[in-house]
N, C-alpha and C positions, 0 to 999 in steps of 0.2 A: 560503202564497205571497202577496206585498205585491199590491195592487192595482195593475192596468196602467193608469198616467196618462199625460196627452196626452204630458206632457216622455220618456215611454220610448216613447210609440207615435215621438212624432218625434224620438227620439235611432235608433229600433231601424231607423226608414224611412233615417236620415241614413246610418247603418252601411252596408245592404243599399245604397246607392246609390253610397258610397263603396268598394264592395269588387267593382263592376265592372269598378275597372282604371280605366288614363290615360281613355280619354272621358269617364266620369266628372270626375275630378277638372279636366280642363279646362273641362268644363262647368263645377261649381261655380268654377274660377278668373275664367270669363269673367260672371257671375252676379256674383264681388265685385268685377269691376271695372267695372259697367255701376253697379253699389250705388254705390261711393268716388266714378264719375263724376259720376252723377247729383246725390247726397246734394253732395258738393264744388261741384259747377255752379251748384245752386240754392241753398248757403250766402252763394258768392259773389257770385252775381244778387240776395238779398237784402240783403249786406251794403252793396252797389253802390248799392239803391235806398232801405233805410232810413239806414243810418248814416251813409253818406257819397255822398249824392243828386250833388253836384255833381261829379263825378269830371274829371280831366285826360284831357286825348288820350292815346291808346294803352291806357288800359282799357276792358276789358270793356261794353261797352253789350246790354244783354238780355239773355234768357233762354239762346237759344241762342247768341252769342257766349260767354255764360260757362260753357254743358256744353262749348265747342269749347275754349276757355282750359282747363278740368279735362283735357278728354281727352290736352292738350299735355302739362302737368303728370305728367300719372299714365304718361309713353310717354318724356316725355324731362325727368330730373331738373336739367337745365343751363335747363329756363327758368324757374325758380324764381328764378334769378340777375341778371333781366331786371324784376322785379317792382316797381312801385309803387304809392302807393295810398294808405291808411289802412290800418294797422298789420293791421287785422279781415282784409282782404284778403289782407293779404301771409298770415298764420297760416294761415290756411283753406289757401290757394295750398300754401303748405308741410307743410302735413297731406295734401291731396289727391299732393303727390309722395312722402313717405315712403309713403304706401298703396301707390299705385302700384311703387315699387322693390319692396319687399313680395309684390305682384302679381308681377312681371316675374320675380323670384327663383324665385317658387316654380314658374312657368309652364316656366323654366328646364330647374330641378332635374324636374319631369314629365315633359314631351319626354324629358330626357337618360334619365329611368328606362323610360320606354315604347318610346324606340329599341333601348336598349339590350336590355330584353325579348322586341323583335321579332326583334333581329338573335339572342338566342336560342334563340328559339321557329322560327325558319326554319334555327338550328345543328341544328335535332334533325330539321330532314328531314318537319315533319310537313304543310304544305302542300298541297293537292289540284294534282294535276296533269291541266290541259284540254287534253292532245293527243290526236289523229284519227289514227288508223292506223299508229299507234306498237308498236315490240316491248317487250314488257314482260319484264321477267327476273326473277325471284325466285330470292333466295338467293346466298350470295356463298361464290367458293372461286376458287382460280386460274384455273378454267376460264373464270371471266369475261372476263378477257383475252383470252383467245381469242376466244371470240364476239362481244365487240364487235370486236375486228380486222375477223373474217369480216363482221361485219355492216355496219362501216365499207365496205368493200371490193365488198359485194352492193351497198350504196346509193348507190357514188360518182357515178351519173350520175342520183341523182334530188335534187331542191330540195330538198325538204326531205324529211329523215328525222332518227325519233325513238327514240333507248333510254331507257324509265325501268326503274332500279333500285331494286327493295326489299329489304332486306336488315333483319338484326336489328344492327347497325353503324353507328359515328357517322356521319355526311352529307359531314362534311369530311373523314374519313378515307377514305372509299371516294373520293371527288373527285382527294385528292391522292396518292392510289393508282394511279387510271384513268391519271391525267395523266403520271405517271413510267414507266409498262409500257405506254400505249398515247398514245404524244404525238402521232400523228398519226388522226384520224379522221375527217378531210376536213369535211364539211357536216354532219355527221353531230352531231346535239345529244346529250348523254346528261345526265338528269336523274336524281339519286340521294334517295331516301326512306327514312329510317327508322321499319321498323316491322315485324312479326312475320309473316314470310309463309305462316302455318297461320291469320292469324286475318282472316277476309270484311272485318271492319270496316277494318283495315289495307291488308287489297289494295286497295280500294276508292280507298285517296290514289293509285294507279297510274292509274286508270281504265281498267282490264281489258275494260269495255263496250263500249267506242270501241277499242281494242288490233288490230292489223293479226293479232300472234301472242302467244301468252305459252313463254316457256321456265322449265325450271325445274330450276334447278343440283341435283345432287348435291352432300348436305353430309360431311364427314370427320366420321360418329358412329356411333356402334354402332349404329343401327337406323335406317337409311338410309330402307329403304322407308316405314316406319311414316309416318316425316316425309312422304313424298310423296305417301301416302296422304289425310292429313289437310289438304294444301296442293292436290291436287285439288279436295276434296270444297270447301274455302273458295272455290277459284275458282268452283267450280257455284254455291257460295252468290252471290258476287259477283255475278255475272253472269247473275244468274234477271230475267225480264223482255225479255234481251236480243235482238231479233229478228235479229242475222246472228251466227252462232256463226265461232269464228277455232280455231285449229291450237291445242293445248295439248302441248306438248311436254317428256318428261323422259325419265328413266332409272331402271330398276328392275335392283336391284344381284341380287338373286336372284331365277331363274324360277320360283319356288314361291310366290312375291308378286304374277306378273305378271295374275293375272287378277281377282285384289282393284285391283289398280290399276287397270286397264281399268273396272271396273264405278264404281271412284271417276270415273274422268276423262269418262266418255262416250262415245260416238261422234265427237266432233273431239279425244281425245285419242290422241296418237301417242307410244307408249311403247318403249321401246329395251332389250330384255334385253340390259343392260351384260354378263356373265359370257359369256354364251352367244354374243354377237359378236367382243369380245375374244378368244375361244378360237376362234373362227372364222377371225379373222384370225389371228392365231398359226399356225393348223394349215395354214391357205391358203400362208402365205407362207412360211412352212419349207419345202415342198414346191415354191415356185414362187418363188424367187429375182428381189428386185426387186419383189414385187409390191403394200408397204405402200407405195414410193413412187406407184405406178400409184394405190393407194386414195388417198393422200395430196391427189395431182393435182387428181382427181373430183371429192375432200371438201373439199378448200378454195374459195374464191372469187377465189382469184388466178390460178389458169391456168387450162385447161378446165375447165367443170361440166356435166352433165344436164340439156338442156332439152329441152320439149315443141313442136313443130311438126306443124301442123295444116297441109296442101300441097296446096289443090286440083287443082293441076297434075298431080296423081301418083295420082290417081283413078283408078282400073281398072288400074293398072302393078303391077309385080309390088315383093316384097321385095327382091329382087336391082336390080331398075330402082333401086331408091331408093339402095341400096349405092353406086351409081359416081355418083349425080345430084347430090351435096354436094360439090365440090373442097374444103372448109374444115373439115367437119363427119363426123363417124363414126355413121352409123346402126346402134342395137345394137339395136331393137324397135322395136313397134306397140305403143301406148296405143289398144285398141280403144272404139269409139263406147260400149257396155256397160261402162268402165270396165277390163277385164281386162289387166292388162298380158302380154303375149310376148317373153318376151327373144331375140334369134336364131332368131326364127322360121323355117320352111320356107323358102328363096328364092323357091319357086313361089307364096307366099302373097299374095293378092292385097289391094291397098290401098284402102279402103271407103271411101265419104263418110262425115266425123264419126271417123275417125279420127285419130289425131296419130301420126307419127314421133318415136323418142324417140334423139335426137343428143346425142353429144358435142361440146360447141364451145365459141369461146372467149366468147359472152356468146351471149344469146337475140337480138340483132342480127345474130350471123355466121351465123344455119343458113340459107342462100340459095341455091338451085338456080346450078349453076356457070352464068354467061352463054355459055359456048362449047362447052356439052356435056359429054359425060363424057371424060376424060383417055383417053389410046389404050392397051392392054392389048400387053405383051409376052408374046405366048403362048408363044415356044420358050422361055422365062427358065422356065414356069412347072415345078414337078417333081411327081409323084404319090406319094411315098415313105409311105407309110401310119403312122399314129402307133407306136411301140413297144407289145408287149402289157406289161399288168401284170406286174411282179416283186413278190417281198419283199421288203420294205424293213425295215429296221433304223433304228429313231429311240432318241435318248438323250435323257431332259430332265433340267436340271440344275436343281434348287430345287422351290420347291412354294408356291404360294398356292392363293386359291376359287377361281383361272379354271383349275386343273389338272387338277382332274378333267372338267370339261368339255372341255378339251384332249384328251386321252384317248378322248373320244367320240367326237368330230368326226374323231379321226383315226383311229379305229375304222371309221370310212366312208367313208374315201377308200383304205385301204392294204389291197391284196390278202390272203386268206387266206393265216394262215402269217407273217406279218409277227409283228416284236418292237419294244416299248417297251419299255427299259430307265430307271426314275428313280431322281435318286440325290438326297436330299433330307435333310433333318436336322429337317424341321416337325414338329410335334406332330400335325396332323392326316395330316401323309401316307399312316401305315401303316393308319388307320382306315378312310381313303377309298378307299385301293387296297384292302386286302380285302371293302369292300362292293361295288365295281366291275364292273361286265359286261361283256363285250365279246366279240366271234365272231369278229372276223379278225386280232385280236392274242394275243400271252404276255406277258404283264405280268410285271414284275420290278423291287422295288424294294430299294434300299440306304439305310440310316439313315445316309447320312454325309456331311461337310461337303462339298459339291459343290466349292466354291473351293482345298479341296486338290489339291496339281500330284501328291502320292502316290494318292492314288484316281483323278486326272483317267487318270494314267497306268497303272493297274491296270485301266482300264476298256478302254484300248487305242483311243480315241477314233475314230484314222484307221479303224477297220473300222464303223462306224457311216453312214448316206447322210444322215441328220438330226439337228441337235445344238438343242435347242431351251433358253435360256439363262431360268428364269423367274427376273421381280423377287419377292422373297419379302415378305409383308405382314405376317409377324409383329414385327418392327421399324418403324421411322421410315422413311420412304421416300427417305432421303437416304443412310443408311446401305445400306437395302437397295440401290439404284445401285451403292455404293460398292462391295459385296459381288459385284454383277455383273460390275462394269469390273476387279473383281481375277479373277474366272473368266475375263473374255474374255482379258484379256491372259496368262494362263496356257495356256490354246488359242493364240494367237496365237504364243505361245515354241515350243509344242510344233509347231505347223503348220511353222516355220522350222527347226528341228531334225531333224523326219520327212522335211520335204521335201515335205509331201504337204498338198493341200488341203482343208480341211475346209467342211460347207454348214454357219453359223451363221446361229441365228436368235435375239435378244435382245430380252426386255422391259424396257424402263425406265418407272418414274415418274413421273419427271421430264423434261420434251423440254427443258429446258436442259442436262441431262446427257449428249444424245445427242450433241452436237460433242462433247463429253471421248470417249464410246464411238465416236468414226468411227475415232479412229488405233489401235483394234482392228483394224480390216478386216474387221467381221465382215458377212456378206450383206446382212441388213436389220435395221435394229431397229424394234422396236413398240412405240408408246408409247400404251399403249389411254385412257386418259382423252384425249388430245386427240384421237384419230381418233374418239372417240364421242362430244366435243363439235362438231367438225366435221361430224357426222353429223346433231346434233339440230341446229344452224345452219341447217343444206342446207334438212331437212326445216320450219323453221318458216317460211324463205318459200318453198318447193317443197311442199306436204303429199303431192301424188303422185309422189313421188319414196320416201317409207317403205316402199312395198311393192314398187317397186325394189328397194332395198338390202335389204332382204330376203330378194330371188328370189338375187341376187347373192354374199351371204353361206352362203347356205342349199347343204347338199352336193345334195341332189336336184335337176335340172335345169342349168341355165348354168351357171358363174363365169367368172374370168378367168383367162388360164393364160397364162406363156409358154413357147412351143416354139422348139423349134429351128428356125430359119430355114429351113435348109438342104433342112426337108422343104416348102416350098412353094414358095421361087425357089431357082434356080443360084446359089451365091456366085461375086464375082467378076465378076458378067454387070450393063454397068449398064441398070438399067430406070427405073421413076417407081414410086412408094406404090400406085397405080391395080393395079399388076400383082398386089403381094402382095395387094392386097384382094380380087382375083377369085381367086388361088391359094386364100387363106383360101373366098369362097363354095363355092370346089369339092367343097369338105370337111363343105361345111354349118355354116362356122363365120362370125364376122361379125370381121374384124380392126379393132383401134383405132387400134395402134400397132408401135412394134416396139422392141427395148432394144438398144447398142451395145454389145459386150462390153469392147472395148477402154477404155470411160470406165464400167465400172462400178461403180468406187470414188470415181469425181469427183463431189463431191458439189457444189451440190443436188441434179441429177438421177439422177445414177448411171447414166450412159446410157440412162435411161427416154427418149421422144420419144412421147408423146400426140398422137393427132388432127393427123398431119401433112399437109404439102398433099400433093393425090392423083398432082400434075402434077408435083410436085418429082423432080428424078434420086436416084438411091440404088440404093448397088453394096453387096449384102450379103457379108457375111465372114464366114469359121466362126467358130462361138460367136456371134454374133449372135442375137438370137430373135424373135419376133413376138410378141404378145400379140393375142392374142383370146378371144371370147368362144365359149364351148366345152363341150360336155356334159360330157368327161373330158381 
């Protein structure tokens, strides 16, 4: 190896000094131009006082007159043009401004490379972001759309709110994504980062530490959970140190994952068995027409939502006193002082200091004690007609994905002994999953065959069925699978107009863009389960006591929502105010929210849903009309 001499120690220092980038290199530009200044100044100050002592007015006199003369020279090449003197003068003069240009050039050509660098290096998203109490999102899929809408729409009335996204995706394509699907989002900032949201290091550009909530998308890949597993356990990493922990919220695609997740995420993480909800609602709302709109309502931030109220006024009063005490607001529980939630508690239950009332209303501004009291009660309106007992019910589901067999279950425990499920499906997994399947109060029966045939639709004999449950299948594209759907409904909808007779459908799609093409089906309700379980973890990242909520609510044991026929609680015909059905509904030990109008139950948006009406308003109910409350069965 040649001996290391001074010229490669300070060629190897010049290297390393130079390969820190534009500072550098400005540095050294500003370094040759204080040299050319200096070295030219004091050329021309010598040549001033030796060669040609006697100089004319208008040059240079002294030392620093002639570094101020260099410094013109080396900054603006036009005064070079201006120059007299002795020949020695003018040279120097004209050396010091080609240096200069020289200078200027390369100073140029720097800038232009290190802007241009910068505005790179801030294309890739990779920036540290200093916001305070900010949602942070990981992971990108349609559903983001959604949540910032929602989230748009929770923060409209604060000053400032923040989304940072991190995704594995360019910076400016996620930007001019957001901007074309979500052009309005009030005050609302969204800041987008590229960078890998499994790895601590990467989360870390979000600033998770300072984060209000983090949520964390579902990706479209074969092993969903695995990812969220690993995207947990980053965030714990991230966030070690941090003295106030915030809401960690996702979705776990199979319950056989769900409690690897949990121990990844923590005690602040709130996790969503997607399968297991989805088939919840599916089975809920086949059974109770109208009532994905009613979840729809609850789960978004546009119309009513779920909020907590804490009402010293109502201390020692009972559950029933709190019922009629909100003209604006629907009381469905007590958020007890110990934490426990009750949904439709006992009426006689009495209201404790330290507990919160938990209302539907239209913002945490409207749950307000009426000023004029409770609305007056039409007692002769009200009726006593007791619920119908259980029958056997006959359900048909047409398709087959993973939420099917959990379908199956859920409705395994709602549907009296003696009940039949009939599916008629063509999936590869179908026949595996139904003959592994348990169930006590159903007879399971399945056909291998394309559900969207109008020859099997009609061998099946449809009209003798009470439930026809229509699944999106996920063995294809989900655009096809849609497609596959809105050919089954509109084959039910031929046949419904031909028999004459009305069928209860209940559809999953997707896609909730597809759901206007699937209205002019006419089919009861459709379920579009990715965005009511994005709407779910929204609610829950800035509600976190709202997950064991929607829990008690989905869940068959205890409450849910049901709607009933009107007619067994007021007279139709008879007009009264909301105030009446809501004491008809306490009578019952139920807590009412709403009620559905039959006549616009095809109108969409609402489909004659009417959530958290006023208590004092008139309203004359009609057959087929129903009530929706909250109800053990």
């Amino acid at each position: 190896m040649p001996a290391i001499t001074f010229r490669r120690r300070i060629r190897y220092w010049f290297d390393r000094t130079m390969s820190r980038g534009t500072p550098a290199l400005v540095g050294w530009l500003a370094v040759a131009s204080l040299a050319v200044v200096v070295i030219g100044g004091v050329l021309a100050w010598l040549v001033e006082l030796l060669v040609h002592p006697g100089s004319s007015e208008g040059e240079p006199h002294g030392l620093l007159a002639s570094l101020w003369q260099a410094v013109l020279h080396a900054m603006d090449p036009g005064t070079v043009a201006g120059d007299t003197g002795h020949w020695w003068y003018i040279a120097i003069a004209f050396l010091i401004t080609i240096g200069g240009i020289m200078i200027v050039t390369a100073f140029i050509g720097v800038l232009t490379t290190g802007l241009d660098a910068k505005l790179t290096d801030l294309r890739k998203g990779r920036s540290e972001v200093l916001e305070q109490g900010h949602t942070v999102v990981l992971g990108w899929s349609d559903q983001v759309f959604t949540v910032l809408s929602e989230l748009a729409e929770a923060n409209e009335n604060q000053r400032k709110s923040c989304v940072a996204i991190l995704a594995d995706r360019d910076k400016v394509e996620m930007e001019d994504e957001i901007r074309a699907k979500v052009p309005d989002v009030g005050r609302m900032r969204i800041v987008c980062r590229t960078g890998d949201p499994v790895d601590p290091d990467d989360i870390m550009i979000v600033n998770p530490a300072e984060a209000k909530s983090v949520i964390i998308l579902p990706l479209a890949e074969s092993n969903p959970d695995a990812n969220l597993v690993r995207t947990l356990l980053a965030i714990n990493r991230a966030r070690e140190g941090t003295a106030q922990p915030c809401p960690i919220v996702g979705c776990v695609s199979e319950t056989k994952n769900l409690a690897a997740a949990r121990l990844a995420g923590g005690p602040n993480a709130y996790l969503i068995d997607a399968n297991d909800i989805a088939a919840r609602l599916i089975v809920q709302t086949c059974r109770q027409s109208g009532l994905s709109v009613v979840y729809t309502d609850l789960l978004d931030f546009g119309g009513d939502e779920v909020y907590l109220k804490e009402e010293p006024a109502l201390v020692g009063h009972t559950y029933a006193d709190a019922l009629h005490a909100y003209r604006t607001s629907s009381i469905i529980g007590i958020l007890g002082a110990d934490g426990r939630n009750v949904v439709n508690p006992d009426s006689r239950t009495p209201i404790r200091p330290g507990d919160r009332l938990i209302a539907i209303s239209e913002d945490d501004d409207t749950v307000v004690l009426s000023p004029t009291g409770p609305a007056p009660v039409h007692g002769p309106a009200i009726t006593a007609i007791p619920n119908s007992p259980p029958i056997k019910e006959r359900t048909l589901i047409l398709g087959w994905n993973a939420r099917a067999e959990g379908v199956l279950r859920q409705l395994d425990q709602y549907v009296s002994p003696g009940s039949e499920a009939h599916v008629v499906a063509s999936h590869p997994d179908a026949g595996p999953c139904m003959r592994k399947l348990t169930v006590t109060n159903m007879l399971l029966d399945l056909k291998s065959e394309d559900s969207s045939d109008r020859a099997v639709l009609e061998q099946l004999r449809v009209q003798d069925f009470d439930h026809i449950i229509v699944l999106c299948g996920d063995d294809v594209d989900p655009q096809l699978a849609d497609s596959r759907t809105l050919a089954t409904l509109l084959q039910l909808r031929d046949m419904e107009q031909q028999l004459g007779d009305r069928f209860s459908i209940v559809s999953e799609m997707a896609d909730d863009r597809n759901r206007a093409l699937a209205q002019v089906t006419q089919a009861d309700d459709f379920i579009v389960s990715d965005k009511l379980l994005t709407l779910m973890m929204t609610q829950v990242s800035e509600n976190p006591h709202l997950a064991q909520l929607f829990n008690d609510l989905f869940d068959a044991d205890g409450c849910e929502i049901y709607l009933k026929p009107a007619g067994r609680y007021v007279r139709p015909g008879v007009p009264i105010n909301y105030q009446t059905v809501v004491e008809a509904a306490r009578a019952k030990g139920e807590s009412a929210i709403g009620y559905r109008v039959a006549t616009q139950s095809h109108q969409p948006p609402t489909f004659g849903i009417v959530l958290n009406p006023d208590k004092a308003a008139p309203l004359t109910i009609r057959p087929g009309d129903s009530v929706i409350v909250l109800a053990e069965d």
